[in-house]
N, C-alpha and C positions, 0 to 999 in steps of 0.2 A: 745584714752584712753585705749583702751583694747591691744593695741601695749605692752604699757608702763607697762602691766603688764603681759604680755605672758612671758614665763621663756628662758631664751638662750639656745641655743645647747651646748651641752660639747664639742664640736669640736671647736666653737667660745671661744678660750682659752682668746688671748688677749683682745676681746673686754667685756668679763666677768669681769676680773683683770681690766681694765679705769673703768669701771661700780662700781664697791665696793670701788679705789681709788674716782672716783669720790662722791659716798654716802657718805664716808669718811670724806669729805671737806663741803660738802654738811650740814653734820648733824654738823661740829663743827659751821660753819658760823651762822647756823639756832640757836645755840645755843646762838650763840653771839647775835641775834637778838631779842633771848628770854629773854635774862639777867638779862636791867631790872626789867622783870618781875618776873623770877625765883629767883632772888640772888643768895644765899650761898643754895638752896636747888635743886633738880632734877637734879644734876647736865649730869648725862650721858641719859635723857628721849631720845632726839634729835637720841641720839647714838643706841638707841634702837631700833626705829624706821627704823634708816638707814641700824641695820643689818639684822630686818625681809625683808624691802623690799629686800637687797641686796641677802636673806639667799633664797627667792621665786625664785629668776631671777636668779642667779649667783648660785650657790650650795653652798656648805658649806665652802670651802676653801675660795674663793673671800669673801663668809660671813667673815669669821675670819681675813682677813685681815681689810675689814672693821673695825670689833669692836678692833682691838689691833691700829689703824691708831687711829680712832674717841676718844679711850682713853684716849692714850699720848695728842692726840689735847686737848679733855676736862681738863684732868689732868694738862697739862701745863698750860694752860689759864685763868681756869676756879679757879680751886681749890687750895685753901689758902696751902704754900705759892704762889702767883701764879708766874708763867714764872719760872718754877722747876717744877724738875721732881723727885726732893728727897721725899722718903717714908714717910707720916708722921701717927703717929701710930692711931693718931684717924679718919684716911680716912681706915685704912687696910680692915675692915667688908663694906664699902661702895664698896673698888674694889672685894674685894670675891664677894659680892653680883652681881656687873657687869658684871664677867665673871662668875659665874652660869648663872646668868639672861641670858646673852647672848650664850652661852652653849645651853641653853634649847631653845631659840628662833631662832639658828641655824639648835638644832635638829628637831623642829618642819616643819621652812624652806622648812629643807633638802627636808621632807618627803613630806609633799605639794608637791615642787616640783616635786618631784621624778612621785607622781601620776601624775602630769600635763604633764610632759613629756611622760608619759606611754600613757597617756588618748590622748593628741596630735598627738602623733605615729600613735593608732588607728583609730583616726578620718582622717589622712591625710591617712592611710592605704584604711581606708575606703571610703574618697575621689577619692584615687586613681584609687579603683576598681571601681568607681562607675563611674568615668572620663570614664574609658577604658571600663567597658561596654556599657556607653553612644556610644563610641565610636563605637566599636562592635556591638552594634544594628546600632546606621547610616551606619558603613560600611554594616551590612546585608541590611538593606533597603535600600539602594544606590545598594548593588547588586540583590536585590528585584525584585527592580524599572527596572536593566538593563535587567535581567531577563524576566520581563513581556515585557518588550519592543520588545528584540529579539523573545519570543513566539507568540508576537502580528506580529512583521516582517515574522517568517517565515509560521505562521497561514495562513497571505496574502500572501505568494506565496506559498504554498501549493493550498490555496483557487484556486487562479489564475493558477496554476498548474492543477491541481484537473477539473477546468471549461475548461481549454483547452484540458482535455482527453477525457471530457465529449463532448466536439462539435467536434472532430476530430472521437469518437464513433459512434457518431449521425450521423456523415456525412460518414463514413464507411456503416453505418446500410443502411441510404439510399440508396448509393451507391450499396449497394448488392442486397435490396430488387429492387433496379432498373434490376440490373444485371442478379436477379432471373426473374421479368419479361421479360427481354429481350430473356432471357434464353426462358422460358412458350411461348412467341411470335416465337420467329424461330421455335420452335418444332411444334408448331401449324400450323405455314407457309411451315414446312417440310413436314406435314401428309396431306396438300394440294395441294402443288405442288405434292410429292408422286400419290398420289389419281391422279392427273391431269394427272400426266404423263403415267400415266398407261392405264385411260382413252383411253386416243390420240395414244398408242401405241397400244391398243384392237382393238379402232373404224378405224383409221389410215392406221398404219405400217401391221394390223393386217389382215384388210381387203384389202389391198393392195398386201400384199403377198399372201394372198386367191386366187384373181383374176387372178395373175401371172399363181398358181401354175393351173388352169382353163386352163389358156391361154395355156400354156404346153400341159395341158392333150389334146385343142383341134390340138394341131400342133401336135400333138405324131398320132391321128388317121387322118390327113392329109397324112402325109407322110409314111403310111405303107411299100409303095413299096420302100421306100428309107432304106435300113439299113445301109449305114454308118451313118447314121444319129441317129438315133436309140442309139446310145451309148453316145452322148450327150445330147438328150434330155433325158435323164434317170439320167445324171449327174447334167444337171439344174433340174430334178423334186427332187432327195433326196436335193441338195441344197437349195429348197426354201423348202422343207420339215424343214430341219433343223432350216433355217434363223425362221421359223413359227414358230417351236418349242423354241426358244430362245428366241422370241417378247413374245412371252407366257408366258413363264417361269419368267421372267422381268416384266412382268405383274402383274403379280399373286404377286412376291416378294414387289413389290414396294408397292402395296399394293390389297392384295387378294379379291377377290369378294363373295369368300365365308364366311367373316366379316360379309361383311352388308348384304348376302344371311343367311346364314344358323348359326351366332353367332362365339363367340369364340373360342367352343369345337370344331367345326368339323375346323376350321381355323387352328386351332395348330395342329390336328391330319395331315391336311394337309401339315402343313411348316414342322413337325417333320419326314415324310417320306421323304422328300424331301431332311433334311439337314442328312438323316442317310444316304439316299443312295449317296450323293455329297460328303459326309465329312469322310464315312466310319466310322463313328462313329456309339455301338451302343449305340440306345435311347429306354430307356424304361418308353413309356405314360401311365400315372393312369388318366383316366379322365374319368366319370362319362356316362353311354349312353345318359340320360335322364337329361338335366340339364335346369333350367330355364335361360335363358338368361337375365346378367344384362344391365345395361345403355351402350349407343353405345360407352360415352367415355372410362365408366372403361371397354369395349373389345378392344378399340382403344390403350391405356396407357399398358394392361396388356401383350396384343400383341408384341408392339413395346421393353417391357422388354424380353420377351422370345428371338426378334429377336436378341438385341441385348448380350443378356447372351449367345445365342447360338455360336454367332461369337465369342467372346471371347472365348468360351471354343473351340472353332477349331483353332483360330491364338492362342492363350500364353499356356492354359492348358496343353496341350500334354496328355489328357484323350484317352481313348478306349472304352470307356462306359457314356453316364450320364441319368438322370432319370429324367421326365417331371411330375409331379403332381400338378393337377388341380382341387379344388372343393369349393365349395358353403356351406357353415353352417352356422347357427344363424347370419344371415345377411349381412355376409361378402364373398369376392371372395377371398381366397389366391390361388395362385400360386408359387412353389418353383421349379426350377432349379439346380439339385445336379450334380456335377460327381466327376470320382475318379483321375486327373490331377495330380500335381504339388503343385494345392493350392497357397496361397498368402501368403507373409511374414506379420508379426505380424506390422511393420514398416507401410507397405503397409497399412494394416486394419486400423488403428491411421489415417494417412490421410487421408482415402474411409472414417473415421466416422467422421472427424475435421475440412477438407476444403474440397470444391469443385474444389478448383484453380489448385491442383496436382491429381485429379481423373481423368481426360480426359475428354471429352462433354460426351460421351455417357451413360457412369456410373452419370455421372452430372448429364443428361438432364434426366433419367430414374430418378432417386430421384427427381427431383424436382417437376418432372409431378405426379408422386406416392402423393406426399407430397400437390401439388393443391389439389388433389382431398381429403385431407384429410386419405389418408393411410400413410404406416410405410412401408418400404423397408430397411432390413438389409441383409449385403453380411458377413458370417465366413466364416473362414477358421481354418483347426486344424490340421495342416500344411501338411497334404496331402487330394485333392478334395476342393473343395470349393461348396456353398450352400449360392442362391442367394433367399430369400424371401421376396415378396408383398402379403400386407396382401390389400385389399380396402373393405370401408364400400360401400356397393351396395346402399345404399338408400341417398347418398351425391351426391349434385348439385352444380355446377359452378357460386354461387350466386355474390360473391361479387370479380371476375374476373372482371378484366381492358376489356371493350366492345373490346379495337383492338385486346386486345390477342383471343378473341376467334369470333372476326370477319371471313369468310372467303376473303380469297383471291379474285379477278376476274379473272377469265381466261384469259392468253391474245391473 
């Protein structure tokens, strides 16, 4: 029913024009069906009728045809004389009245119309927008929806990303804290075997070459009366002299007795005459007369720093000078090793402070024995000389050390 009264398009030409022919046909039939009833009076009611509806749907033109079609049809049919279309004078004010009446009910029509077309426009405008934002949200939430899906995908492998850096870290850490101990275990098995070997070279090689050099002195007053002899054994005594002097000297280096004798001040002052007058280097010691001696390992750890800072600055430095200072304050041992070298490139320093794996064992193994015991060991350079410093807290013990790292060895 609401079809039947929506207004057509002005673009639907022709089916507007059947529509007002057809209302045309329509209202005279109707008229015919009303006849009996009406007579000789209403005669164009029918006709009225079919121009408003025509005048809503069809516009004003199709209206007009209607009411000039529905006329003739009444006119002819309907009105005395009838089946004629000649004028007769007392119908003239009934047709004036027709086509005012229908005039006015086209112009009203029209205007109807006209708003319902206007009002339709709107509402299907506004259908439209409303279609196409419907739209426009599902396609946002359809890409929402992909959205969260992808964020949720790569969440998980990030996730799963993320947990395999995390166990490849983990197994890295381990790995190193193993590495670190293993490191802690050889150096501890170094400063024993060291110890050992020196040992057996004193008690040994040492007192073996003693004996010799006896033996000698007693064939030297054997054979007074022989002097061509006399000029070899004088060659085998400075030779075992020497050989003595060498087992000693090995000794001592490997590791000194005057450590576990007399501490680590008079130890250093001892290795530092020894590596001035060998290396021509000179060294100048600050070490205190009177120092209390700390724990045997930090003389042990602080020793084995000196020795090995010493050889570096005689193989890479190319110094003529370095300076030894050693002392004891508000409960710490530092020791620092300066000279005036070559120094280390800045490159260099970034790895001595970031890995162990491009420092060499020695500069390793010195940090990390520093760092057991709880001290701080930093090497600058300011690109000429370099200046190696261990700081250790004197009142720190080897508590929670792995028992094999600080096991001793057996003898064998």
């Amino acid at each position: 029913m609401q079809e039947l009264l929506e207004p057509v398009p002005n673009s639907s030409r022709f089916s507007r024009y059947v529509i007002a022919i057809a209302c045309a046909v329509l209202s005279v039939l109707l008229r015919w069906l009303l006849d009996p009833v009406l007579g000789h009076v209403a005669f164009y009611v029918t006709v009225y009728v079919a121009v408003v509806y025509c005048a809503l749907l069809c516009g004003y033109a199709p209206a007009t045809v209607t009411a000039v079609m529905g006329f003739f049809g009444i006119y002819y049919w309907f009105v005395d004389p009838r089946h004629s279309i000649i004028p007769v004078p007392s119908e003239v004010h009934g047709v004036v009245g027709f086509f005012l009446v229908s005039a006015v009910l086209i112009y009203l029509g029209e205007a109807n119309r006209s708003k319902q077309l206007r009002l339709n426009e709107t509402v299907a405008a506004l259908v439209a927008e409303a279609r196409e934002r419907q739209r426009a949200q599902d396609e946002l939430r359809a890409a929402h929806a992909t959205l969260e899906q992808r964020v949720e995908e790569r969440t998980c492998e990030l996730s799963a990303a993320l947990a395999r850096v995390e166990s490849e870290i983990a197994v890295r850490e381990r790995a190193e804290e193993q590495l670190r101990h293993l490191s802690l275990r050889v150096m501890n098995l170094q400063d024993e075997e060291r110890r050992h070997i020196a040992r057996e070279l004193h008690d040994t090689a040492g007192q073996t070459l003693a004996a010799i050099k006896m033996s000698v002195a007693l064939i030297a007053q054997s054979i007074k009366n022989r002097p061509e002899l006399q000029l070899l054994i004088d060659d085998l005594n400075a030779l075992t002299d020497g050989a003595l002097q060498e087992v000693r000297t090995t000794s001592y280096l490997l590791h000194p007795p005057l450590l576990d004798e007399a501490g680590i001040a008079s130890a250093t002052r001892w290795f530092v005459e020894g590596f001035a007058r060998r290396s021509g280097i000179e060294v100048q010691c600050n070490i205190p007369e009177k120092m209390d001696r700390p724990p045997r390992e930090c003389e042990l750890v602080l020793f084995r720093v000196l020795q090995e800072s010493l050889t570096n600055v005689h193989r890479h430095s190319g110094a003529s000078s370095a300076k030894i200072t050693l002392q004891r304050t508000n409960g710490q041992l530092q020791l620092e090793i300066e000279d005036n070298g070559k120094g280390i490139s800045e490159e260099r320093l970034r790895r001595l402070d970031t890995s162990a794996a491009h420092t060499g064992v020695g500069i390793a193994g010195m940090r990390e024995r520093v760092r057991e015991l709880g001290g701080l060991m930093e090497v600058q350079s300011a690109g000429q000389g370099t200046t190696v410093r261990v700081v250790l807290p004197i009142t720190h013990r080897i508590d929670s050390e792995d028992p094999q790292l600080s096991a001793e060895p057996q003898s064998a």
